[in-house]
LUMVEX-954617 format. One record per residue (C-alpha): residue number from 0; x, y, z. Coordinates in nm, 3 decimals, padded with zeros to 5 digits. Example, Ala and Ser with C-alpha at 12.3 -4.5 7.8 and 13.67 -1.06 7.14 Angstrom:
<atoms>
(0, (01.230, -00.450, 00.780))
(1, (01.367, -00.106, 00.714))
</atoms>
This chain:
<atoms>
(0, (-23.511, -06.375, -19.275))
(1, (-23.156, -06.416, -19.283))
(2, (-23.001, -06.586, -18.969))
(3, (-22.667, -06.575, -18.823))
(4, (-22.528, -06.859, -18.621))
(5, (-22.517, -06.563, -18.331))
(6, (-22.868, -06.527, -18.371))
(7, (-22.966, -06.875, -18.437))
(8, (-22.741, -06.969, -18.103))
(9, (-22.978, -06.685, -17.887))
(10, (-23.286, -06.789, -18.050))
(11, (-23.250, -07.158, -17.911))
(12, (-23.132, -07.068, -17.606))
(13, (-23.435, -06.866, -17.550))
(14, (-23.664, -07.196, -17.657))
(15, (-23.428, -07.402, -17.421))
(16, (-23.704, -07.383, -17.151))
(17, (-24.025, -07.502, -17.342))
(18, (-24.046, -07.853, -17.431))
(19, (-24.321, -08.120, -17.625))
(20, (-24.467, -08.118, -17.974))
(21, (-24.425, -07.799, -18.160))
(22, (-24.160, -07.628, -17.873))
(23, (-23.936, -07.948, -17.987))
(24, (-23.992, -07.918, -18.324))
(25, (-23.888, -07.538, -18.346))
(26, (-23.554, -07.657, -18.170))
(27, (-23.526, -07.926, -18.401))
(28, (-23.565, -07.655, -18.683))
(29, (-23.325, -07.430, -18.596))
(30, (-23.077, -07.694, -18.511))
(31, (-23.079, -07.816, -18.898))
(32, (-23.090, -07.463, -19.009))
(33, (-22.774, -07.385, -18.769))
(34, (-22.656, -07.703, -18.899))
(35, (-22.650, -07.580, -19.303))
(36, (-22.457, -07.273, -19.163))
(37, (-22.053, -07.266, -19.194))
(38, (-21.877, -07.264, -18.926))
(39, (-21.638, -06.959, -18.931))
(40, (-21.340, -06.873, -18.667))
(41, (-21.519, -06.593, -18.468))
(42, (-21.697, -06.564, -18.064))
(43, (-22.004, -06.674, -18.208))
(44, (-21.833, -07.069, -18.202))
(45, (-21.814, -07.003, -17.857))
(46, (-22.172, -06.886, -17.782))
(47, (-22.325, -07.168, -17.989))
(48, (-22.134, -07.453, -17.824))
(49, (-22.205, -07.295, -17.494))
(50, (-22.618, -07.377, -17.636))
(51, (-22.548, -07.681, -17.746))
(52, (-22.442, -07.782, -17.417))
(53, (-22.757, -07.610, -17.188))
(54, (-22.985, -07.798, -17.477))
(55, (-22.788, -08.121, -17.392))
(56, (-22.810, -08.117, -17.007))
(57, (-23.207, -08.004, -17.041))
(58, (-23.335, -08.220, -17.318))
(59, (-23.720, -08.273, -17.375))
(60, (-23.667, -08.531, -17.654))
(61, (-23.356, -08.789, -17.753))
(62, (-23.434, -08.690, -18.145))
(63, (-23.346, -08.342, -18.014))
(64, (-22.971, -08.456, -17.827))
(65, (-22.920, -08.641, -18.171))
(66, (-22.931, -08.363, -18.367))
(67, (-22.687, -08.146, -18.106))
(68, (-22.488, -08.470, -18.097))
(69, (-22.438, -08.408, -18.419))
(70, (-22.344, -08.023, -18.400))
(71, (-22.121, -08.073, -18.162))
(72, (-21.934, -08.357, -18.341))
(73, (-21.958, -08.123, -18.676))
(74, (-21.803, -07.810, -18.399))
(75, (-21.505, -08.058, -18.272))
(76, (-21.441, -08.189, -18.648))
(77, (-21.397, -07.805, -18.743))
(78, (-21.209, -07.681, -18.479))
(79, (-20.947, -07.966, -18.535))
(80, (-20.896, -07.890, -18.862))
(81, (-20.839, -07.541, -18.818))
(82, (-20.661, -07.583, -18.499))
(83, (-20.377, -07.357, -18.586))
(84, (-20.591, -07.078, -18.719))
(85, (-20.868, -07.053, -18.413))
(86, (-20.665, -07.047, -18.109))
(87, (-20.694, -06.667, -18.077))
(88, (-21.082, -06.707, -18.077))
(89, (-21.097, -07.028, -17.862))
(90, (-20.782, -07.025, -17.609))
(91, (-20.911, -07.067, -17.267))
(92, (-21.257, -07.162, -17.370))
(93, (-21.258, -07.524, -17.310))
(94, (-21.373, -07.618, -17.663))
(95, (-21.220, -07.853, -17.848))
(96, (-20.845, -07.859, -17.919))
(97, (-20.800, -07.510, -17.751))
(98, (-20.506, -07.431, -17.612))
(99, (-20.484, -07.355, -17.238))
(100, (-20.267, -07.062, -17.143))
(101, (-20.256, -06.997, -16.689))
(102, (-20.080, -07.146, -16.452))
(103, (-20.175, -07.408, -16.236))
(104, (-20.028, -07.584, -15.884))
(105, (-19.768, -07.845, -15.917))
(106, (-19.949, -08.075, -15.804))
(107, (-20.208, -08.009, -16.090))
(108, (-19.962, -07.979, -16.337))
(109, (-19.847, -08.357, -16.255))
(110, (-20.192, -08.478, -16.334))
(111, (-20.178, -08.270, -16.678))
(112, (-19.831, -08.447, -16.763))
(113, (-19.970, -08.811, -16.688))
(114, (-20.235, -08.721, -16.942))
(115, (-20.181, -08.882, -17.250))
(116, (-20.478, -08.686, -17.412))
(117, (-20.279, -08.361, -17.311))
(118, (-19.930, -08.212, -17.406))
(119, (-19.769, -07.991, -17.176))
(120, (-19.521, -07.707, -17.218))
(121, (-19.363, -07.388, -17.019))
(122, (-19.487, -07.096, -17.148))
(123, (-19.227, -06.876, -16.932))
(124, (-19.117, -06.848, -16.541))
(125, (-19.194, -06.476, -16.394))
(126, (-18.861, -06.313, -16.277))
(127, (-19.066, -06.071, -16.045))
(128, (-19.104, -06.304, -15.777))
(129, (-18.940, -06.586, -15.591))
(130, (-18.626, -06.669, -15.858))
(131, (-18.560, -07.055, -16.006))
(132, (-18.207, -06.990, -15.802))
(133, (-18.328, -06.962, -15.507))
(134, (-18.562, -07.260, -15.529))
(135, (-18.254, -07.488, -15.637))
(136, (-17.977, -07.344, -15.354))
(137, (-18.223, -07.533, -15.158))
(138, (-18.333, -07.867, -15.370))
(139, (-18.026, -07.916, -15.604))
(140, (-17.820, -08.193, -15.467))
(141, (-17.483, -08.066, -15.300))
(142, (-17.240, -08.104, -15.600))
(143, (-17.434, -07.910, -15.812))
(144, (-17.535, -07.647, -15.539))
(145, (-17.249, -07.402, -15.582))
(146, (-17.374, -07.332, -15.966))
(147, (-17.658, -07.116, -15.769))
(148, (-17.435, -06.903, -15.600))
(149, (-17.364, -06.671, -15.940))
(150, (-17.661, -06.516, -15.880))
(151, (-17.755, -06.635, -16.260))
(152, (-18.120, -06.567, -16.436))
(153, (-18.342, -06.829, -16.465))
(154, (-18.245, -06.905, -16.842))
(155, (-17.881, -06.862, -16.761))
(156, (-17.967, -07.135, -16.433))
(157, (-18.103, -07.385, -16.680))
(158, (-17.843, -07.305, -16.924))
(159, (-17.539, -07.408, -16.674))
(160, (-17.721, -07.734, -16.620))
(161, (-17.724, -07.830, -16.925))
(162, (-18.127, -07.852, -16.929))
(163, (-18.260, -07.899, -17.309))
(164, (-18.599, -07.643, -17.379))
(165, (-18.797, -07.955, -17.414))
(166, (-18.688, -08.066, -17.006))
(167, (-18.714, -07.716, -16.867))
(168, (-19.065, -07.738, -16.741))
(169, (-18.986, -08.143, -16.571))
(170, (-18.683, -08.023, -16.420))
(171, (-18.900, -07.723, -16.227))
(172, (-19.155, -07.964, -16.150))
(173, (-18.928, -08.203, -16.023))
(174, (-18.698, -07.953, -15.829))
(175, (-19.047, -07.928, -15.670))
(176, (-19.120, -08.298, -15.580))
(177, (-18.818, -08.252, -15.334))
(178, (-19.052, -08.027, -15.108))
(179, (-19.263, -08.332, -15.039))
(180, (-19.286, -08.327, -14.686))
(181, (-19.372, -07.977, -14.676))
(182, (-19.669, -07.915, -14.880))
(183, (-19.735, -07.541, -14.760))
(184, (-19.386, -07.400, -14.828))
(185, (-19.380, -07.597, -15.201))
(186, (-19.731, -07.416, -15.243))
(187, (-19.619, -07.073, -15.168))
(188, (-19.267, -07.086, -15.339))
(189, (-19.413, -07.293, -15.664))
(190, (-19.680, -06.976, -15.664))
(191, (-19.445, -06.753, -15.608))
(192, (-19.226, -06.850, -15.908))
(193, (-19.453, -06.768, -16.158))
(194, (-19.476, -07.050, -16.361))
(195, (-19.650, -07.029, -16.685))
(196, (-19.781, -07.322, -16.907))
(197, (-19.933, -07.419, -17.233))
(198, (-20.192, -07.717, -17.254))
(199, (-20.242, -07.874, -17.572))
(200, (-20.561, -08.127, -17.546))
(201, (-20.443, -08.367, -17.870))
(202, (-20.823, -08.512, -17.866))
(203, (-21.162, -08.354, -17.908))
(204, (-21.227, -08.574, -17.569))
(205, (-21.063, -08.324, -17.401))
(206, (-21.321, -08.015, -17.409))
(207, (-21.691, -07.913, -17.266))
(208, (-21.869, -08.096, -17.516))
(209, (-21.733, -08.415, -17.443))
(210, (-21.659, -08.423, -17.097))
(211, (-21.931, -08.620, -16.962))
(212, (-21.971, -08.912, -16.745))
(213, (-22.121, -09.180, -16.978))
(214, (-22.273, -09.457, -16.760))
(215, (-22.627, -09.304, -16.679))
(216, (-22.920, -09.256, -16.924))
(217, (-23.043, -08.912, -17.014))
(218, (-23.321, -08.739, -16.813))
(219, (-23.578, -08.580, -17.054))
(220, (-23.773, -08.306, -16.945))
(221, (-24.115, -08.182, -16.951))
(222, (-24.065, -07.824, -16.774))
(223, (-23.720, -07.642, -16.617))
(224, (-23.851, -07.670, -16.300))
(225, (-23.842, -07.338, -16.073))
(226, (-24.118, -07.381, -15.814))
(227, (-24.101, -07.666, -15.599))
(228, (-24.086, -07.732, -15.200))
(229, (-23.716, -07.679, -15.099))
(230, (-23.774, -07.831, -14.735))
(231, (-23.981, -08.096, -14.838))
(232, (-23.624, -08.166, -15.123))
(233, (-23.399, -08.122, -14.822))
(234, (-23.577, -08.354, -14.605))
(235, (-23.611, -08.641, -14.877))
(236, (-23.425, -08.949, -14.827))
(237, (-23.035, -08.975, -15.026))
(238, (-22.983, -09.277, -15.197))
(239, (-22.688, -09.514, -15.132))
(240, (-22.387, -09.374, -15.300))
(241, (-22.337, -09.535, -15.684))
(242, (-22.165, -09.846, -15.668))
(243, (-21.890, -09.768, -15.872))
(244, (-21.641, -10.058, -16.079))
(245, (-21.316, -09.938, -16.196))
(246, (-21.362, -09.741, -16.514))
(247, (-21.676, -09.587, -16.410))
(248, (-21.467, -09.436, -16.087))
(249, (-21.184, -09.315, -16.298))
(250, (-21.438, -09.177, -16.559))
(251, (-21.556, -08.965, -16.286))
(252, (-21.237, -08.870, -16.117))
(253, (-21.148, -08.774, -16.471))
(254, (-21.425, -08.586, -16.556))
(255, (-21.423, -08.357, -16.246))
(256, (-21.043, -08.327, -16.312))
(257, (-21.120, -08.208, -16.684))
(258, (-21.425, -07.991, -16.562))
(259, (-21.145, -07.746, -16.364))
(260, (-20.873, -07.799, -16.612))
(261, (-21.129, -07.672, -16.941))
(262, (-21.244, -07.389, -16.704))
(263, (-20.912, -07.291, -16.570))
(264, (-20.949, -07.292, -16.281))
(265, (-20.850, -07.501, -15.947))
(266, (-21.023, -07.597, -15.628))
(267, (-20.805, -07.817, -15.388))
(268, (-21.025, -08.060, -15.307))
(269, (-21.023, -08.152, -15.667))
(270, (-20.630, -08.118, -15.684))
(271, (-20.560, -08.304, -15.422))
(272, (-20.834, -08.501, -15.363))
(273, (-20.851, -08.854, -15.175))
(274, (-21.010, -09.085, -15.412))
(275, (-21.137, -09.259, -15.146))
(276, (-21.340, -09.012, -15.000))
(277, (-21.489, -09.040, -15.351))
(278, (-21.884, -09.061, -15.332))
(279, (-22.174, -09.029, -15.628))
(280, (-22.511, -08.965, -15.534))
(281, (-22.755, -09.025, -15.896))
(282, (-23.078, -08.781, -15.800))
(283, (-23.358, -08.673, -15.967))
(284, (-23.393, -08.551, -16.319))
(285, (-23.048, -08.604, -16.455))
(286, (-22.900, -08.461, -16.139))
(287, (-22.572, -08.676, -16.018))
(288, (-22.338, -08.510, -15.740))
(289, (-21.980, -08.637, -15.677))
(290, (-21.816, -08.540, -15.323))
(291, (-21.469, -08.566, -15.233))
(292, (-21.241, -08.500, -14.946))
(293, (-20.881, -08.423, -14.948))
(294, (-20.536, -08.623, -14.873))
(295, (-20.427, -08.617, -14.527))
(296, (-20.130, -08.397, -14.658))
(297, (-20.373, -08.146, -14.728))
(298, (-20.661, -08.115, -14.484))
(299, (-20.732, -07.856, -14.306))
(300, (-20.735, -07.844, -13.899))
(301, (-21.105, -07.971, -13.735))
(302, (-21.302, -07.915, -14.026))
(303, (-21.340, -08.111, -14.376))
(304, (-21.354, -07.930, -14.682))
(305, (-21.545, -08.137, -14.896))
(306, (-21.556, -08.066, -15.262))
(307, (-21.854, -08.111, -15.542))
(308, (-21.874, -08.153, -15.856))
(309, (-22.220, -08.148, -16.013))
(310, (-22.341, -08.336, -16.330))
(311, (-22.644, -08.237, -16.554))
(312, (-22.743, -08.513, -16.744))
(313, (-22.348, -08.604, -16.716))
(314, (-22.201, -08.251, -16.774))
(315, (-22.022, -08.116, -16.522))
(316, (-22.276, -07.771, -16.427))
(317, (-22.154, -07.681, -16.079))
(318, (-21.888, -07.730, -15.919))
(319, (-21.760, -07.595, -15.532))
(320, (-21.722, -07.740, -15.167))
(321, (-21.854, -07.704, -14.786))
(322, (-21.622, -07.653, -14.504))
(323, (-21.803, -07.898, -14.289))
(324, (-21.770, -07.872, -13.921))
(325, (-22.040, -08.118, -13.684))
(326, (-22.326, -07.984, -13.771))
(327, (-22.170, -07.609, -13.921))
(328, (-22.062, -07.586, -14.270))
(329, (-21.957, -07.298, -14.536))
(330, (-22.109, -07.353, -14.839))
(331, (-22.031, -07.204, -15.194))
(332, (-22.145, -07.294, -15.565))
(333, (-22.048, -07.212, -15.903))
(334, (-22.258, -07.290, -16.192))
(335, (-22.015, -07.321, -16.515))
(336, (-22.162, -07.007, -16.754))
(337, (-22.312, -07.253, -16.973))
(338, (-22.579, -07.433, -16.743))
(339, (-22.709, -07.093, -16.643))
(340, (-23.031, -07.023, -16.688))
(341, (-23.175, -07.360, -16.596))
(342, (-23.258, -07.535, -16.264))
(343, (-23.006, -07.317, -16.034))
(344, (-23.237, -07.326, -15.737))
(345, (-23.309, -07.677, -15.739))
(346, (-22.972, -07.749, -15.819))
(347, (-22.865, -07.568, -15.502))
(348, (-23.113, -07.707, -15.272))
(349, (-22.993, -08.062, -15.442))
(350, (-22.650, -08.040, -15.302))
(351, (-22.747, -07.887, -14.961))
(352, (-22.973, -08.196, -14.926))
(353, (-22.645, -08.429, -15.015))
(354, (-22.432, -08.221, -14.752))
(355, (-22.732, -08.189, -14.483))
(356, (-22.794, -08.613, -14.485))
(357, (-22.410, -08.740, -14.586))
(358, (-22.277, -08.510, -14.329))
(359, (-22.572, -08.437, -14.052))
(360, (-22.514, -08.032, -14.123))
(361, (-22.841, -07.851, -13.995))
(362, (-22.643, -07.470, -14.050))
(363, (-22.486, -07.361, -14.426))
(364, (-22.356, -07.003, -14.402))
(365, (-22.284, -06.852, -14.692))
(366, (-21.977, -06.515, -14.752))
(367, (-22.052, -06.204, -14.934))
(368, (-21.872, -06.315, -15.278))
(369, (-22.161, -06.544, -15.333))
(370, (-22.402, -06.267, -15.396))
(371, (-22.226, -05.939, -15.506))
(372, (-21.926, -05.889, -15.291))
(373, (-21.630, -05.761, -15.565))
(374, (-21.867, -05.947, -15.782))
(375, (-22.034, -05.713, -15.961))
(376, (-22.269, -06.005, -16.146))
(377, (-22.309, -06.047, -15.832))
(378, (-22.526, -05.739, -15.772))
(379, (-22.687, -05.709, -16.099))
(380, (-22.848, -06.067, -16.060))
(381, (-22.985, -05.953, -15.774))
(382, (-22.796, -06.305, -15.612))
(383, (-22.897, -06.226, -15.297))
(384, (-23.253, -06.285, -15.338))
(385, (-23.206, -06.630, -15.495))
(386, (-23.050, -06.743, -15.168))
(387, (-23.291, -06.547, -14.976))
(388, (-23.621, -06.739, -15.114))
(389, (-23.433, -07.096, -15.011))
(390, (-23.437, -06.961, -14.641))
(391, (-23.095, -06.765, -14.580))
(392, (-23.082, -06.492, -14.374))
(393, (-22.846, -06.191, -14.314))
(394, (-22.648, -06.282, -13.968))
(395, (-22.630, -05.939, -13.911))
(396, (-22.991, -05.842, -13.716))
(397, (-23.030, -05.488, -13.891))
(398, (-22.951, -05.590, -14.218))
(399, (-23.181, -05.943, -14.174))
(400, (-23.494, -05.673, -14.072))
(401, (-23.420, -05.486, -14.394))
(402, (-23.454, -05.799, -14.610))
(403, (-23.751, -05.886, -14.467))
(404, (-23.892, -05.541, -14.550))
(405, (-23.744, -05.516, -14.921))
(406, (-23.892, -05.883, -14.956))
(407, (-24.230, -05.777, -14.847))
(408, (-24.216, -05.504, -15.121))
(409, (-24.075, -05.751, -15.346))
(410, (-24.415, -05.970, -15.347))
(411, (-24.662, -05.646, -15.279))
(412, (-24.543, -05.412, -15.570))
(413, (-24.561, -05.502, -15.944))
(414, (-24.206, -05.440, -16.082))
(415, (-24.027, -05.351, -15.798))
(416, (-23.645, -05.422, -15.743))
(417, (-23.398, -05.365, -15.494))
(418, (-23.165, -05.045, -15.555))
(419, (-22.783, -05.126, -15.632))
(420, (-22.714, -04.979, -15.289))
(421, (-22.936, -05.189, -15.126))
(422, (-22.789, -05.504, -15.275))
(423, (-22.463, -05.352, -15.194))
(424, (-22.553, -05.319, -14.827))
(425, (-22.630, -05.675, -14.757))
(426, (-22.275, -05.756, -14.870))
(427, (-22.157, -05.671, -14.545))
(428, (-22.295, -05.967, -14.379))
(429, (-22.306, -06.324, -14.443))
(430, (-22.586, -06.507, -14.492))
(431, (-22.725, -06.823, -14.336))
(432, (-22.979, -07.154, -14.354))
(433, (-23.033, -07.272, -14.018))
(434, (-23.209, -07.566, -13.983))
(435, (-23.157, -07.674, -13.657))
(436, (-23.145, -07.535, -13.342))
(437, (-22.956, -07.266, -13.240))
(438, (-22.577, -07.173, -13.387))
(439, (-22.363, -07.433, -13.357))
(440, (-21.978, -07.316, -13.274))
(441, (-21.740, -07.225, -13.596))
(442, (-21.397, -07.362, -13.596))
(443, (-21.300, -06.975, -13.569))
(444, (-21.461, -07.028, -13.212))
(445, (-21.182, -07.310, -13.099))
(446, (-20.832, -07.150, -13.277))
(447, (-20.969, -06.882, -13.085))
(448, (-20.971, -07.022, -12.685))
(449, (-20.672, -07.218, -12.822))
(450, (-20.470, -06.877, -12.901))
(451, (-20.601, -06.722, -12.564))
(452, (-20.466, -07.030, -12.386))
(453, (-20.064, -07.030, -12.594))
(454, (-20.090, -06.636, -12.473))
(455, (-20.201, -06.675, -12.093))
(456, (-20.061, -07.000, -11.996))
(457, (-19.779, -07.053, -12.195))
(458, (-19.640, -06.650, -12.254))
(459, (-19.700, -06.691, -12.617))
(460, (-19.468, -07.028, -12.612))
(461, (-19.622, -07.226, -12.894))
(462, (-19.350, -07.509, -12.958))
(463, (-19.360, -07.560, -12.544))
(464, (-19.780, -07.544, -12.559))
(465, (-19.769, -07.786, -12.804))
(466, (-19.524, -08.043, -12.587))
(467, (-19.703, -07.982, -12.296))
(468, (-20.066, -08.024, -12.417))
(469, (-19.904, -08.361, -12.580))
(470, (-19.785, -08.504, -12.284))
(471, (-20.075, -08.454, -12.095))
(472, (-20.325, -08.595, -12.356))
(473, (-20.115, -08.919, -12.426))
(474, (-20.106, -08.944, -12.001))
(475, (-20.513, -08.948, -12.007))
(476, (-20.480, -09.152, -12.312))
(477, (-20.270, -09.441, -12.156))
(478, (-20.452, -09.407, -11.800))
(479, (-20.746, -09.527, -12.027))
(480, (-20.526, -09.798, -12.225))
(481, (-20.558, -09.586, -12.534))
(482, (-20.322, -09.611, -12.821))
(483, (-20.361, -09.340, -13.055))
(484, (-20.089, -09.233, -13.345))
(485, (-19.939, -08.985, -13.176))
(486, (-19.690, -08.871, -13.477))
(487, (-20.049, -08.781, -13.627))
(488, (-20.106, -08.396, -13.717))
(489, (-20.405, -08.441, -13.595))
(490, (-20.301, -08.532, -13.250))
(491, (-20.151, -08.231, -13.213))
(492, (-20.483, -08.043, -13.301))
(493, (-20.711, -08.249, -13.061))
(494, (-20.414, -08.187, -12.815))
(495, (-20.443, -07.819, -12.786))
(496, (-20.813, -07.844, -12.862))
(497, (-20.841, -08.073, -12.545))
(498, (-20.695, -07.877, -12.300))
(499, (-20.795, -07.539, -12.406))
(500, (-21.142, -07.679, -12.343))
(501, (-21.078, -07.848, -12.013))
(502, (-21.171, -08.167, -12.143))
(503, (-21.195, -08.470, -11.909))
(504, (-21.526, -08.698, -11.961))
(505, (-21.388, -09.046, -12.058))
(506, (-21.637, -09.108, -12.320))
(507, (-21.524, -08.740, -12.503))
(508, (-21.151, -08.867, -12.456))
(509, (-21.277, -09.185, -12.614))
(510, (-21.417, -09.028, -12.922))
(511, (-21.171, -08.744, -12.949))
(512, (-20.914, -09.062, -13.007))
(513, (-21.124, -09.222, -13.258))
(514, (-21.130, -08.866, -13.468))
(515, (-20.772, -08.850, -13.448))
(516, (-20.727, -09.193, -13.635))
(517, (-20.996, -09.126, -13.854))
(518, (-20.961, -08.812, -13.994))
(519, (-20.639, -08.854, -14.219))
(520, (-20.824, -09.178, -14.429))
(521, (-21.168, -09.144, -14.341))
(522, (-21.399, -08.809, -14.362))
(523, (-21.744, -08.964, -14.301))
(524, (-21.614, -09.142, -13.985))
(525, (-21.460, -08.859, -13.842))
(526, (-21.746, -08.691, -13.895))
(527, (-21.973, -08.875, -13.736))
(528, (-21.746, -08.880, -13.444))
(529, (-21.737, -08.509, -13.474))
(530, (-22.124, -08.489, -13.415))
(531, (-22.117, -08.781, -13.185))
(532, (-21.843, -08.527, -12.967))
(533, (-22.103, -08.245, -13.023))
(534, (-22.458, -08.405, -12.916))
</atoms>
């Protein structure tokens, strides 16, 4: 028989899962025969490197990661040499020396233009949206500030000051640095302009197959493991954090950089992420998970969103964050297309162990998206049900009854599946894993007495809430001979936090000054002061 790399690419994915003696063998097998194929510019590249990457991150034998080693050296060496003639097949695939065609946040785009690995180019500015002019009448220093007053295109803008093709793209980006101190507004306004970019990796480092973290040994398997005890895996002792020295940090910082960049795609604690928050926890079989808070810039009011970034063997294979608040937290994953198919549920219940014991969360909740919500995968996965057999439940009483009943039929009749509709249905709840007792409050609980409090006691008077609440926490503050930062933007949350909740226990007050030094340069302490406030 005749095989096509297409069908040589499906035919090891499908032996992916079986491992030992003659099960490696066949893979080794069809890896030389795939190997004596030529490589030609079509989707099938795609497919096979996308195999070549699942076989890497669940290996049964190092013979076997030689061999793919070797394809995907033989994949880069091809791809660079035909560069020019591939990019319609491979543009936004993350393979190597594919172009990248999106847009990205300025911030991002700075990282991108300090990597010498990467060249970077405008593609085009939108002229829908907000207009270049407009951005520099505010940014432009004050001599050159009447130019923007012609009302001139973007090109025209550029044109008049005298900015070469080559400096168009640094001259946005640094028309942007000038919005420094207001990180929200440069956000909206740099979205808003519809700015388009080309990213040229000049390295095969640069791409799926290569983006790896190097400095742990492979994990090979005997079995993809699907049936295990998820409670007895959330209750098992972390490890201490890796002890990282210098380049194995930056390796990893780099890596979980690349892993959004070659997926296009952003996440902001990964864009603006506080590399000291930086934590690796190496788990079991190949498993390593890298957290990460954000810069005090960028955090967001009483809760931490803490980013992940999930390794297979050192491939990045998930990637997403919790919204950690005390013992609350959101949770979402993403498993990169590739590393489908594999250990998703123990992969889950992995990171849910490293938020439940690095944090103290006992409650992940879970939104719609997750499992079918404008997601039509979604729906035909039947997502729901993988989160339902890990313990979450619909928050919504009616719809948690009718799980339990379409469960029940689940494990009592052969071959039965949940209708679309019903899938559909239980998109109009979130979902939840409580393992505690009790719901502990959402954040959505305190902005809420907070905005009953501006409306009844201060008429709807924000700026003059805000002073007052101030005032009044730095008097209880100094009565207890408390210094706290009060130029902090934190202060000013604990401030209105404080007094919509009445809040006059000394030891609270205590703690409540602790979080507000601690949250800007220090997630973990804050949050155990956060659950310290709570017990």
């Amino acid at each position: 028989m005749k095989y096509s790399l297409k069908l040589l690419s499906e035919k090891l994915r499908e032996s992916g899962g079986s491992f030992f003696g003659e099960a490696e063998r066949a893979k080794r097998d069809l890896l030389r025969a795939a190997s004596m194929m030529e490589l030609k510019m079509s989707p099938s590249l795609i497919e096979y490197a996308d195999t070549l990457l699942f076989l890497a991150a669940y290996c049964g034998e190092a013979s076997t990661v030689a061999m793919v080693k070797k394809e995907m050296k033989r994949l880069a060496d091809f791809l660079r040499i035909n560069k020019k003639k591939v990019q319609t097949v491979i543009k936004n695939t993350g393979l190597p020396f594919g172009e990248i065609e999106t847009k990205f946040s300025h911030e991002f785009l700075h990282w991108i233009k300090t990597n010498k690995d990467l060249e970077l180019h405008l593609h085009e500015v939108g002229e829908t949206g907000v207009k270049l002019n407009d951005v520099a009448r505010m940014k432009l220093p004050s001599s050159e500030r009447e130019v923007t007053s012609a009302s001139y295109s973007q090109d025209e803008l550029l044109e008049v000051l005298l900015i070469p093709g080559k400096q168009k793209l640094n001259f946005i980006l640094n028309l942007f640095d000038e919005f420094g101190d207001q990180p929200l507004v440069k956000d909206y306004l740099f979205e808003a302009l519809d700015v388009f970019v080309n990213v040229q990796p000049k390295s095969h480092v640069i791409s799926r197959l290569y983006n790896k973290l190097n400095f742990r040994s492979d994990f090979y398997h005997q079995e993809i493991l699907k049936k295990f005890d998820h409670l007895l895996l959330l209750n098992t002792a972390l490890p201490e954090p890796k002890k990282f020295n210098g380049a194995e940090k930056r390796q990893c910082i780099d890596a979980i950089l690349n892993s959004m960049l070659l997926a296009v795609r952003e996440t902001d604690p990964a864009t603006f992420m506080d590399e000291n928050s930086l934590r690796l926890y190496e788990l079991e079989r190949g498993i390593s998970i890298a957290i990460y808070g954000m810069t005090s810039a960028r955090q967001l009011p009483y809760e931490s969103y803490v980013g992940f970034t999930l390794f297979k063997n050192g491939y990045p294979a998930a990637y997403g964050g919790g919204w950690v608040f005390g013992t609350r937290s959101l949770f979402g994953i993403n498993i990169f297309e590739a590393f489908r198919g594999g250990e998703s549920g123990y992969i889950m219940c992995q990171l849910l162990r490293v938020y439940r014991q690095a944090f103290g969360v006992e409650y992940f909740e879970v939104e719609p998206y997750q499992y079918g919500a404008d997601n039509p995968d979604g729906i035909k996965s039947g997502a729901f049900w993988f989160y339902y057999r890990y313990g979450f439940r619909p928050l919504d009483k009616a719809l948690h009854k009718l799980a339990d009943t379409e469960y029940e039929k689940i494990r009592s009749k052969k071959g039965y599946r949940s209708s679309e509709r019903t899938l559909i249905r239980f998109t109009e709840s979130n979902i939840a894993l409580n393992l505690g007792k009790g719901i502990p409050m959402a954040v959505a609980d305190f902005t809420k007495k907070i905005t009953t409090l501006i409306a009844k006691k201060y008429k709807g008077e924000r700026s003059e809430a805000l002073r007052v609440c101030k005032q009044r926490l730095l008097s209880k503050f100094a009565d207890m001979k408390i210094e706290v930062p009060s130029h902090n933007i934190v202060f000013d949350e604990i401030a209105l936090f404080t007094e919509a909740f009445n809040i006059q226990d000394k030891t609270k007050l205590t703690l409540l000054a602790e979080m507000i030094a601690s949250k800007p340069i220090d997630l973990y302490r804050y949050q155990s002061l956060l659950l310290a406030f709570f017990a």
